[in-house]
N, C-alpha and C positions, 0 to 999 in steps of 0.2 A: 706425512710431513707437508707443512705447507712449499708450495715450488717458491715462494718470498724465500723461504730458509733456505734454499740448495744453493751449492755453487757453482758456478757453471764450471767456473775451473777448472773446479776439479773433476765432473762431469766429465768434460771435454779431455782432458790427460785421460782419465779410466778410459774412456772411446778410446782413446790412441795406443795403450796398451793393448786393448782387445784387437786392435787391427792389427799391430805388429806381429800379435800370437799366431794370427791366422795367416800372414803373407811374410814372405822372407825378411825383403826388406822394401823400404818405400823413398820415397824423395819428397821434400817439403811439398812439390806441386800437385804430384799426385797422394799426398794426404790430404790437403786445402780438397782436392777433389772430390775424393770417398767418403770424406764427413761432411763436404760441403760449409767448409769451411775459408773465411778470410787468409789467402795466403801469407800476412803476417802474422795471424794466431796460430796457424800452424804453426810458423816456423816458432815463434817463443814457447812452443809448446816443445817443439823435440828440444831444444837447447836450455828449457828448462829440465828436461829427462835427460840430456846429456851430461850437466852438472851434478847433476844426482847422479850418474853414475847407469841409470837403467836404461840407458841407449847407449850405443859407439856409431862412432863413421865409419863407413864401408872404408879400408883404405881407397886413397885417389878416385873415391867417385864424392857425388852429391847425395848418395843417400843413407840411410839409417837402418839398423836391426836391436834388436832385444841385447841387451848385454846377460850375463849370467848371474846379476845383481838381483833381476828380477823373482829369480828364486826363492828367495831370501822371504819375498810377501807372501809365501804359503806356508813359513816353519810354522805359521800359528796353528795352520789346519793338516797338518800331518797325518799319515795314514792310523798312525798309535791316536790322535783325539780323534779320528774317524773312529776307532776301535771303541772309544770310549763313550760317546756320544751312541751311538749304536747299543752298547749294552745296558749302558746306565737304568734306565726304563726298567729294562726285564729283569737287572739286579734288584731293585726293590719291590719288585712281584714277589720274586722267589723266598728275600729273604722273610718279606711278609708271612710265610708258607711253610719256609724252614725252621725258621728261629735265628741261624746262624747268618753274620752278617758275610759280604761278598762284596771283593773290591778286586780294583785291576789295578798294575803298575808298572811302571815302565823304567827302563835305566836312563840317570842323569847320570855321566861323566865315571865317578866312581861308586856312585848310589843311586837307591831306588827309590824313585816318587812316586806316592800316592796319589793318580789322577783320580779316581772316584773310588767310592765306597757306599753302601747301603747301611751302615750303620745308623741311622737316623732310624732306619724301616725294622730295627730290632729292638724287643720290649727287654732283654739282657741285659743286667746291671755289667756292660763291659767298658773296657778303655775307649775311649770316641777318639777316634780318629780324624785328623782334620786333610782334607787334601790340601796336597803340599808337602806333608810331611815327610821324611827322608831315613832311610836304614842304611848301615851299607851294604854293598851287592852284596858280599860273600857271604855275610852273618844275617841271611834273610831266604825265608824260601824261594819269593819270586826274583831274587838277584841269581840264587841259582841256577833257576830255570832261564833268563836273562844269558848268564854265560854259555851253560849249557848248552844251548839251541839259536847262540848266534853262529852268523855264518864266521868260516875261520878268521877272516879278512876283521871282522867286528871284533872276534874275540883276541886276537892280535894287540888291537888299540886300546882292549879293555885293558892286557897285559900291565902295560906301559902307564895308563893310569892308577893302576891297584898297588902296584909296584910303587909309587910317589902318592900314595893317600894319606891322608889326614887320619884315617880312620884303622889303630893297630892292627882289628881284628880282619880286614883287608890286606896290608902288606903281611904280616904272618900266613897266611892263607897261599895267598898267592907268593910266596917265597918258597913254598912246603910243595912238591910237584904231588911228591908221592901222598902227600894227607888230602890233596887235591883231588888227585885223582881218583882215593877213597872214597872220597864225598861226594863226586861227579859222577861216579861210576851208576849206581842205582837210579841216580834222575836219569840219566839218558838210557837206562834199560826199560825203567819203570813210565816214564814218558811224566812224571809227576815228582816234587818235591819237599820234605816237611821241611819246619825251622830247623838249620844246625843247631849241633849242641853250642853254648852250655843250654839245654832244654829246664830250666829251674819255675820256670816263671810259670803261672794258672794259667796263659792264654798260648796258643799255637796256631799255627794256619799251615794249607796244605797250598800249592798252588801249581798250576799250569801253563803249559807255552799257548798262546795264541796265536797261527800264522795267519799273514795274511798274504798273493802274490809268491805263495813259498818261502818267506822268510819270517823268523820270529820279527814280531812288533809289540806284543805287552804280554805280563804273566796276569790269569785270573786265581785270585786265591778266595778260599775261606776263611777265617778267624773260627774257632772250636775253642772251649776248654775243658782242658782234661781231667776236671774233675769227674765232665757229664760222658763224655768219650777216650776210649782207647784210638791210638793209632790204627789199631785192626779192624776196630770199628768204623774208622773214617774211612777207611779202605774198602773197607767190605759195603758199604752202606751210601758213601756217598762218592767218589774214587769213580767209578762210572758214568756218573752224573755230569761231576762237575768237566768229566773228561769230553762229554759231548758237549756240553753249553760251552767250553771252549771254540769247538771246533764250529759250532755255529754261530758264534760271534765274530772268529774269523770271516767265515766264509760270507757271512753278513755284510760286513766291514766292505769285502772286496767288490759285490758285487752290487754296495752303494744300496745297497735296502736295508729295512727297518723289520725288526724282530718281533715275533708275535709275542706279545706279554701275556696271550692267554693259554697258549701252548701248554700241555703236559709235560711236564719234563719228567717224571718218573722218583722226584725226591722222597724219602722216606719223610713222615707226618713227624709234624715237630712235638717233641711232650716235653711240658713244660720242666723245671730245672729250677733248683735251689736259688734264689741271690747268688749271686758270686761276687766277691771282691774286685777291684780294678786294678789291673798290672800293667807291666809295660807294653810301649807296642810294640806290633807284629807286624811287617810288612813284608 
């Protein structure tokens, strides 16, 4: 970018956040100081970040700290799009490899969003998935796993939303303790979850918890159809697999590195498969 194009403005605020982040608090004159700055640009700087909300006054003194506003400029990059951004890559390796397409997704409110997907990287005449798209938790594999392996405190607020959803096959679900429990029972033995029934449709997906920091943050799933595989098969065949590339996406994720896309991952060879018709999604 040309330096004609920047603003300094706003240059100069970013400076003043990063200094705030790094020292408690500061005072107009010793900001002017540290950026070597015009003591009235300083000061129209915090009182413009005051207005906004991303600064407060120390009570009864003269100086400034971060408000908890500031937070708020990181929802974009959360640890779940760190998760995502990290696997994305190695998703379309794999499904290039496998056949079957692989996406992650994470819980919005009382549904599950499709942050990515490798469907593009599959020659299968299936449903294309578009990110963005939304299921609800209960009536989805990765919403399972989603409740399944949040912490209690998460799944608590899930309660409270599922219970007032939009979506019937969420409130009957979550009204039902005992057909609940039935349903929960095997994901959190089996560490893995299919689509609940009604199972009618050609397309299924199987998916997993990804932790990251020790708490769940996105489910990774497969999309399969059962024309080409049995549940037992998926089990027996790919169930191990995809149990590890979970666990290394997590651990990826946390520790802020990038995943080798050339890595063996151990998949069985893909052979190829009839056309199949297009059904609904699966998330």
């Amino acid at each position: 970018m040309n330096s004609n194009q920047e603003l300094r403005s706003l240059k100069r605020g970013l400076k003043v956040l990063a200094l705030l982040n790094q020292v408690e608090n500061v005072s107009i004159t010793e900001l002017a100081r540290y950026l070597k700055l015009p003591r009235t640009t300083a000061e129209r700087i915090l009182l413009t970040l005051l207005a906004e909300g991303y600064v407060h006054r120390v009570p009864d003194d003269k100086r400034y700290r971060l408000s908890s506003r500031v937070c708020t400029l990181s929802g974009g990059f959360s640890e779940d799009c760190r998760v995502v951004q990290t696997a994305t890559p190695l998703l379309f390796r794999l499904t290039e490899q496998i056949g079957w397409p692989l996406a992650i997704a994470t819980p919005s409110g009382d549904m599950m969003t499709l942050r990515t997907t490798s469907d593009p990287a599959t020659s299968l005449w299936l449903s294309r998935r578009r990110v963005g798209a939304q299921t609800p938790l209960l009536g989805s594999s990765s919403g399972l796993i989603a409740y399944a392996f949040s912490l209690p405190a998460e799944q608590a607020a899930m309660r409270v939303l599922l219970a007032q959803s939009a979506e019937a096959e969420n409130r009957d679900r979550i009204g039902d303790d005992d057909a609940l429990d039935m349903l929960l029972q095997p994901v959190i033995e089996n560490g893995f979850a299919f689509q609940p029934p009604p199972r009618n449709h050609p397309e299924q997906s199987v998916a997993f918890p990804i932790f990251s920091g020790g708490r769940y943050v996105a489910s990774l799933l497969m999309i399969y159809m059962t024309q080409a595989m049995t549940s037992f098969t998926v089990i027996e065949k790919y169930v191990p697999h995809l149990r590890l590339l979970a666990d290394r996406i997590g651990k990826a994720s946390e520790a802020r590195e990038e995943l080798d896309c050339d890595v063996e991952m151990g998949f069985p060879p893909f052979v190829a498969a009839p056309a199949f018709s297009r059904g609904p999604h699966v998330v």
